[in-house]
N, C-alpha and C positions, 0 to 999 in steps of 0.2 A: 504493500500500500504506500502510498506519497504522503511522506509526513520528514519529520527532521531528519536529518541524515541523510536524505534521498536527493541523491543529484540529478536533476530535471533536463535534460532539452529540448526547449522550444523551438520550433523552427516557424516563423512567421509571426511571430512575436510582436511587432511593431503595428499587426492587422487587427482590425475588428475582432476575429472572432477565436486569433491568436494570443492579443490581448486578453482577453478574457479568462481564459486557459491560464498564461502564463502570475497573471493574481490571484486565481482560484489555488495555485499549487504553491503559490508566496504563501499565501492566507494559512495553509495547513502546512508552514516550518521547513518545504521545500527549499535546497539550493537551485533557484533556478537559473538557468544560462536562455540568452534567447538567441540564435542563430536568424541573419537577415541582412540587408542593408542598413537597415535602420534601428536606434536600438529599442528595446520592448519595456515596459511599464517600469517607474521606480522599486527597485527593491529586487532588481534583477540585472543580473551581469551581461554585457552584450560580444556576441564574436562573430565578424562582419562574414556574412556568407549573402556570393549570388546564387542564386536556385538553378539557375540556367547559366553557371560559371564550372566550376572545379568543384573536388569534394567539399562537405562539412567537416569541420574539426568535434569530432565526439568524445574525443579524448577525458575520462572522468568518470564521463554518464552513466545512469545506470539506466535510464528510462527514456527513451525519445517519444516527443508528441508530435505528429509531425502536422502542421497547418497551414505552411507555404505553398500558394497556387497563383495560376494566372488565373482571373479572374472578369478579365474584361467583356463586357457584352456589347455589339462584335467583338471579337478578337482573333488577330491573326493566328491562321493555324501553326504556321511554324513555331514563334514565338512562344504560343499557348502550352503544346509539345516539349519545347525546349525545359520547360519548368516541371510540368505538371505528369512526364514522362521519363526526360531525360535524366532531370534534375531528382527525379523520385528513384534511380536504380543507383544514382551516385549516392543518395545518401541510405539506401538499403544496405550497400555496399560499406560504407563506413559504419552501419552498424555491427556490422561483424557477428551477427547472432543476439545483436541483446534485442531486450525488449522495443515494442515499436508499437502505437497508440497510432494508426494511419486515419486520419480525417478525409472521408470521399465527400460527398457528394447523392442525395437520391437520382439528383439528374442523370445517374450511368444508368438507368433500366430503360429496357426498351417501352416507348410510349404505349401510354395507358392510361384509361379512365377509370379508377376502380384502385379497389385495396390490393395492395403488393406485398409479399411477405422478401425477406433475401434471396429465397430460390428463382424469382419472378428471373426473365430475360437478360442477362445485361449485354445490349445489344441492341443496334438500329435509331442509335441517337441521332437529332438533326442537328444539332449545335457541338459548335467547336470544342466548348466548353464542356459539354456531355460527351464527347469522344475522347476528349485526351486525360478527364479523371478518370474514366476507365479503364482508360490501358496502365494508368497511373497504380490503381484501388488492383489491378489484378496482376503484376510485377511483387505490390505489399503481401497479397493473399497467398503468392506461391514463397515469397518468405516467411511466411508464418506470423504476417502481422494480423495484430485486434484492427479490422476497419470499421470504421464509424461513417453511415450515411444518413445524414440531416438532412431537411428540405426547407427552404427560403427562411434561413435563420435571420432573426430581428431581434432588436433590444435596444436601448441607448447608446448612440452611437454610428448607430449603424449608417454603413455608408453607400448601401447598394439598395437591398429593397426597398424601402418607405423614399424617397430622393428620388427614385426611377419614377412608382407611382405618382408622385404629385409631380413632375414633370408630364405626366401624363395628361394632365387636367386641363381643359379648354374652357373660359369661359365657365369655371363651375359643375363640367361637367365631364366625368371620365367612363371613356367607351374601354368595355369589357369585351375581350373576344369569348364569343359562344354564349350557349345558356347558361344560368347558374349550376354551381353543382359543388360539393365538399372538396377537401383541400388540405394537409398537413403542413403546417408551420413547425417551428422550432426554436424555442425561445432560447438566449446566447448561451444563458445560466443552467440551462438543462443540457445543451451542449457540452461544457465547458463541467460538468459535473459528472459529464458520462465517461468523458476524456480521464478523468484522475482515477474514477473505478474500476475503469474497460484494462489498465495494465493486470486485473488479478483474473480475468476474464480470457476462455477457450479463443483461442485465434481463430479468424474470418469475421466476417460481416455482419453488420448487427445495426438496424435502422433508427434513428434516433427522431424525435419529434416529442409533440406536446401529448398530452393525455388524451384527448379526443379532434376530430379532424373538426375544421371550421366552414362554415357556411361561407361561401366566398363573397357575393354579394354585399351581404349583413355587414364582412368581417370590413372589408372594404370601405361604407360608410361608415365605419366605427372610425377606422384610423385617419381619414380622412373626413372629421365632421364639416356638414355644408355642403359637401361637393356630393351631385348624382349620381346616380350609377345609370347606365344608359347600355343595354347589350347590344353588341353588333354581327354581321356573322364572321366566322374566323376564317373566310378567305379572304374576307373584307380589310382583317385586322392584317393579316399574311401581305398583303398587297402594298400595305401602307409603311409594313416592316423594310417590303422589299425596295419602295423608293423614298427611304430613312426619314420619314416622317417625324419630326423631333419627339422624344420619347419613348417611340415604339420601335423594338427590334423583335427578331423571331424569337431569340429566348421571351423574353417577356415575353410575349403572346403566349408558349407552350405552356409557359408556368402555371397561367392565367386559364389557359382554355380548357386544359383537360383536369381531372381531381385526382390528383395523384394523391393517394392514403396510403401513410407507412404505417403497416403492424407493427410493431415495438415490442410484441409478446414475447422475442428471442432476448433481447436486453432487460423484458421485465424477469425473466425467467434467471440472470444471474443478480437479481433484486436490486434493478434500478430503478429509480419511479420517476419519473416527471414533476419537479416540486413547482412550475412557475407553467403560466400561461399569458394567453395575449391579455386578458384582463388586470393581471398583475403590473404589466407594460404599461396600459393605459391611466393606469391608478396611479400612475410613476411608485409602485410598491420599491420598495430596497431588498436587491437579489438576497438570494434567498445560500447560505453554504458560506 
């Protein structure tokens, strides 16, 4: 377990949901180090690594988290690769057998409308994004790492979901591709809580999300009070991706369109629970660990 004495490395440290991680594991007397460009929260050591350069330096460690990714939407595929592929067997490789806490992605499953357990497809992604954590998430898996797959993680701070949405907004009014339909979110702190448990945890794949999936629509006017919700159809939304309508790209749209629900019963089942939800968020409740 991560507690005093345990020397930590972070890798993406400096990021939203790397941050997170890397003070969840300060908070419980972790030596952490954070591996990045850039250095990661007070109270942690920093040792300059490009993702998509040379190896990391692991030298110490006893536990790698890893949560360095390209992340851009678009984003060029080379590029995206470079990190999310290349950069992920470089530093399998400098783990040399220890342990490894690998942070995917839901995005690697093949699309789908509907509840997905781990076994579901991982395969037939349309974004860059969803192709190159996969081949990332299945390099981890053949080394024997714990992976962790959360879906459009949010919380204070954040720098991608909620920023994307409300750039979304015309006039008051934001157009949703397709009909309504459920949805898993994943709050940073349920993340970032699964991350410090999952090293005592069977290696492979293990879905991470909030306690029950969200109404999309509903969830939608909550976090964005004032503004409509207006459906459109999703070739309509596809169209508008494709001549880069401000706002709108394909990933957003997929996120949006179809209801991706992770079962989480493989993570409940080594007794992790979900302590925090979108309500907690909007209450500005104080994370929870």
């Amino acid at each position: 377990m991560i507690g005093p004495g345990v020397r930590v490395a972070v890798t993406g440290g400096s990021g939203f949901c790397g941050g997170y991680v890397a003070r969840a594991a300060v908070a419980r007397g972790a030596d952490v180090v954070c591996l990045g460009r850039r250095p990661g929260p007070d109270g942690t050591r920093h040792l300059p690594w490009d993702a998509a350069g040379g190896p990391p330096d692991l030298r110490g460690a006893d536990l790698i988290l890893h949560l360095a990714a390209a992340v851009g939407d678009p984003a060029p595929e080379r590029a995206s690769r470079a990190v999310n592929v290349d950069g992920a067997r470089r530093l399998l490789d400098a783990a040399d057998g220890r342990p490894v806490v690998w942070v995917s992605s839901g995005s690697v499953y093949r699309p789908h409308d509907g509840t997905v357990t781990e076994d579901h497809p991982v395969d037939g992604q349309r974004s860059v994004y969803g192709r190159t954590k996969a081949a990332g998430e299945r390099l981890a898996i053949e080394a024997g790492a714990v992976v962790l797959r959360p879906r459009a993680v949010y919380g204070r701070g954040d720098p991608h979901l909620l920023p994307r949405l409300r750039r979304a907004v015309r006039r008051g009014v934001i157009r949703l591709p397709g009909a309504d339909t459920r949805l898993s979110l994943t709050a940073v702190e349920n993340l970032a809580d699964a991350c410090l448990r999952a090293c005592a945890w069977p290696a492979g794949p293990y879905n991470i999300a909030d306690a029950r999936p969200y109404p999309r629509n509903e969830t939608i006017a909550r976090v964005l009070p004032g503004v409509r919700v207006r459906e459109i159809p999703v070739a309509v939304a596809l169209a508008a991706a494709a001549l880069r309508a401000p706002g709108v790209t394909r990933y957003a749209v997929e996120q949006l369109a179809y209801g991706l629900v992770l079962d989480i019963g493989r993570a409940r089942a080594q007794g992790w629970e979900p302590a925090r939800d979108l309500g907690d968020f909007l209450r500005g409740a104080e994370p929870v660990g």
